[in-house]
C-alpha positions in Angstrom: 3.1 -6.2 -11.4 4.7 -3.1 -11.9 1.5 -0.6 -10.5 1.8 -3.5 -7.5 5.1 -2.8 -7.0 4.9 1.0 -6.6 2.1 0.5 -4.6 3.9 -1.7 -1.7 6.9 0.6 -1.9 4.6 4.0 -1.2 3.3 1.5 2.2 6.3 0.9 3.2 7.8 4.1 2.8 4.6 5.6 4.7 5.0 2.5 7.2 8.9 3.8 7.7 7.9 6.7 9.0 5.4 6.3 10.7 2.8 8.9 9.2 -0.6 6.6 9.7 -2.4 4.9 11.6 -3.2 1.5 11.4 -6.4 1.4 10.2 -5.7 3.7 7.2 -2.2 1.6 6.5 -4.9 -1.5 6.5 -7.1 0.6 3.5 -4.1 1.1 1.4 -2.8 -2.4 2.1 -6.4 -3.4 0.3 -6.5 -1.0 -2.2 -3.0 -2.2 -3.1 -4.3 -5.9 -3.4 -7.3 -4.8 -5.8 -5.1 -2.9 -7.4 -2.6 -5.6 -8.0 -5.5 -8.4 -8.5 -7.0 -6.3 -11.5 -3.4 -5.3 -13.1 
């Protein structure tokens, strides 16, 4: 839970301001999952 939870607040921070595109917001968004499916 915890290595989710870091993970969704470096997203949103990115998603804040605006850095990324989509597509690459989309890649982290499923790294983060597999991330927080296999912790």
């Amino acid at each position: 839970m915890g290595n989710r939870r870091i993970g969704e607040d470096a997203v949103t921070e990115i998603e804040d301001q605006g850095a990324l595109p989509p597509v690459f917001q989309y890649q982290i968004n499923g790294l983060v999952k597999r991330l927080a499916a296999g912790a």
